[in-house]
C-alpha positions in Angstrom: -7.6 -9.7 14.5 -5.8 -11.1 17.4 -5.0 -14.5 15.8 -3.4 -12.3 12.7 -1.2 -10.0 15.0 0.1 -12.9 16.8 0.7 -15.0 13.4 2.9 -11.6 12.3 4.6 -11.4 15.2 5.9 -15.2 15.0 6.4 -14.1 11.3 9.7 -11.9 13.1 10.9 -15.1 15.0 14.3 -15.9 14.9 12.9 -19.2 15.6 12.7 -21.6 13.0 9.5 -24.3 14.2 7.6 -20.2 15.5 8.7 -18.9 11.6 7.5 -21.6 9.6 4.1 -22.4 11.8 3.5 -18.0 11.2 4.5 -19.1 7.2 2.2 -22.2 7.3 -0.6 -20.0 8.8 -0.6 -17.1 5.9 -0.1 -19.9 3.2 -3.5 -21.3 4.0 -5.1 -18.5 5.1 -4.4 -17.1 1.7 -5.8 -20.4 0.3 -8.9 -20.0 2.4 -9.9 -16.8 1.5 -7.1 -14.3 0.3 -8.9 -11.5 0.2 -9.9 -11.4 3.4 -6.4 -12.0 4.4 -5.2 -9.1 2.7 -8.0 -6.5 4.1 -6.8 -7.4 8.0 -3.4 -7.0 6.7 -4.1 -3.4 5.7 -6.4 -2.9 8.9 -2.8 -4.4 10.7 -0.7 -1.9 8.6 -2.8 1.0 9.1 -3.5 0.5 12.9 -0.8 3.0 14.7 -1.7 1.4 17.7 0.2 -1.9 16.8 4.0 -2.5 17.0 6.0 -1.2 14.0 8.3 -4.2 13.6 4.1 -6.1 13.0 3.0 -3.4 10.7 5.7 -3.7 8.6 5.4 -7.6 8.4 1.8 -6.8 7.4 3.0 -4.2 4.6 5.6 -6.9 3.6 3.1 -9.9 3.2 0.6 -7.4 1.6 3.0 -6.2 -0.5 4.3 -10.0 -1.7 0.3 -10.9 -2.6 0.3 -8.1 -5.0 4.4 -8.0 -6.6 7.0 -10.5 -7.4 10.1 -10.1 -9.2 9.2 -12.9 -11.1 7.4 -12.0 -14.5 5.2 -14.6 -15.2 3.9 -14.3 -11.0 3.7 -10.6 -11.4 1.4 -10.9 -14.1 -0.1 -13.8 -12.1 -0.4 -11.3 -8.8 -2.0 -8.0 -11.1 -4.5 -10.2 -12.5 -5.6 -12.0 -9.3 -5.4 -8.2 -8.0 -7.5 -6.9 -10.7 -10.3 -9.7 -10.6 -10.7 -8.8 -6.6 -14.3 -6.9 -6.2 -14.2 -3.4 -6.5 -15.1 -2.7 -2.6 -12.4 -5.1 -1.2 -10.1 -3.5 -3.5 -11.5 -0.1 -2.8 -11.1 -1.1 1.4 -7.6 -2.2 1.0 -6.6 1.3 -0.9 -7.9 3.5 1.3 -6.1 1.2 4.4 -2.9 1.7 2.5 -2.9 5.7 1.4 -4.1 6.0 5.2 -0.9 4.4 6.3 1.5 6.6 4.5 3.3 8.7 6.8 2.3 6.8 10.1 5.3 4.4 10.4 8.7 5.0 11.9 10.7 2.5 10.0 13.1 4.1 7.5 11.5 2.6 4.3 7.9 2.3 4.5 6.1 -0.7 3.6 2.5 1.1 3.2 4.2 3.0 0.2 5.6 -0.7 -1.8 1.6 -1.7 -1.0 0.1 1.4 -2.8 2.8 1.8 -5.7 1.9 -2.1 -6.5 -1.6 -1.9 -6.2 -1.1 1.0 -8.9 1.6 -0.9 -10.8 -1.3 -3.3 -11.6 -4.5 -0.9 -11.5 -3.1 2.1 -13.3 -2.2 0.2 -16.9 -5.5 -1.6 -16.3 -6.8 2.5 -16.2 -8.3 2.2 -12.6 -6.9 4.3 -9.8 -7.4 7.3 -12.0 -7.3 9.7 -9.0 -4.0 8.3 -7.5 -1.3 10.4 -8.6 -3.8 13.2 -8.0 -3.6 12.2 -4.1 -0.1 11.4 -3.8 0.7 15.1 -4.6 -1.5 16.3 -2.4 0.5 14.7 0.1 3.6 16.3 -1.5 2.6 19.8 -1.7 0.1 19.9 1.1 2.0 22.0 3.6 0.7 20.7 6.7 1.6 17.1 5.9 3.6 15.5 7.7 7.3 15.2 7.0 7.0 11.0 7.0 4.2 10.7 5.1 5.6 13.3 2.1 8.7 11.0 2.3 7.0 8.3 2.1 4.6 9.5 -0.7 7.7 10.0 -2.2 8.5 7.0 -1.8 5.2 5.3 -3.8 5.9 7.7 -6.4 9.4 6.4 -7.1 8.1 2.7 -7.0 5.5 3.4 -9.4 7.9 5.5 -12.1 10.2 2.4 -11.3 7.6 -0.8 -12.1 5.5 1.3 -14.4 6.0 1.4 -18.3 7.0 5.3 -19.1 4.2 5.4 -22.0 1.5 4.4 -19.5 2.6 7.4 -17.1 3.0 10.3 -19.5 -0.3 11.2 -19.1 0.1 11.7 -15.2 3.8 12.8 -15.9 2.8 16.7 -15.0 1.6 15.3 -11.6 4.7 13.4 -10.8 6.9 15.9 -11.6 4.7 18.5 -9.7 5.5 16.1 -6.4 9.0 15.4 -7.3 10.0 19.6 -8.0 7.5 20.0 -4.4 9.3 17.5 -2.5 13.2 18.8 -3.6 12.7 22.8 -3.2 14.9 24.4 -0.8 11.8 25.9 1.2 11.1 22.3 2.1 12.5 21.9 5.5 12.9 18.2 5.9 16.2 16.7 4.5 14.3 13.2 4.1 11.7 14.8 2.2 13.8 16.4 -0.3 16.7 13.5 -0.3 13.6 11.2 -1.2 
């Protein structure tokens, strides 16, 4: 959505009235109908084709709709998340896993948006097939070296925000990425530092 791309790119302003008119416009939007808002922010972050410095503002508002540091607003986000139908959540997964490994910032914004989609599905037991995916990533050796960093990346999110009791079950999994990612056959440096 044009209207979206340009909103994200005033969102980078160093301006204050071009900031705050880009901050007006996703508060209401997200009034309006936040769910919509959040699928064309995952078609923004998964789009290579759009500016980096864009699809990581998309990630970043994607990313604050789902997480806060906050408790009582986290628990706020996960349930809002959680009540979401199953096909815009479904949409807005598959945008997110899609954009892991496509951007060229250091820290990847698609990888905050999956772990805390999974931060509120996974104790909630959807996602079962998540972890599953992300080490495919990990061990897959024609993946590229960004997107098993980034995958990395989720992982450490999601062992970070997650309660360890929740995660034992997948904790073969994880560690199966983690021991993947840090071998000394693995030739990326960012991969194994990750």
């Amino acid at each position: 959505d044009v209207g979206l791309f340009s909103v994200l790119e005033k969102s980078l302003s160093l301006e204050k009235s071009e900031l705050e008119a880009a901050q007006h416009f996703l508060e209401e939007a997200a009034k309006v109908d936040l769910f919509g808002l959040l699928k064309q922010l995952s078609d923004v972050l998964v789009n290579v084709e759009c500016s980096p410095p864009v699809r990581m503002q998309a990630g970043i508002q994607l990313k604050n709709a789902l997480y806060s540091k906050d408790p009582g607003l986290k628990t706020l986000y996960q349930q809002r998340w959680l009540q979401t139908p199953a096909e815009s959540r479904q949409y807005i997964k598959k945008n997110c896993l899609a954009a892991l490994g496509t951007e060229t910032t250091t820290h990847s914004s698609a990888a905050q948006c999956v772990a805390y989609i999974a931060c509120a599905e996974i104790p909630a037991l959807q996602w079962p097939d998540l972890m599953e995916r992300l080490v495919e990533n990990v061990i897959t050796p024609n993946k590229t070296e960004a997107c098993k960093r980034s995958t990395l990346e989720a992982i450490g999110y999601i062992c970070q925000d997650i309660d360890p009791c929740i995660l034992a079950s997948q904790s073969n999994a994880i560690l199966t990425a983690i021991v993947c990612g840090m071998k000394k056959e693995e030739p990326s440096d960012s991969v194994r530092l990750a």
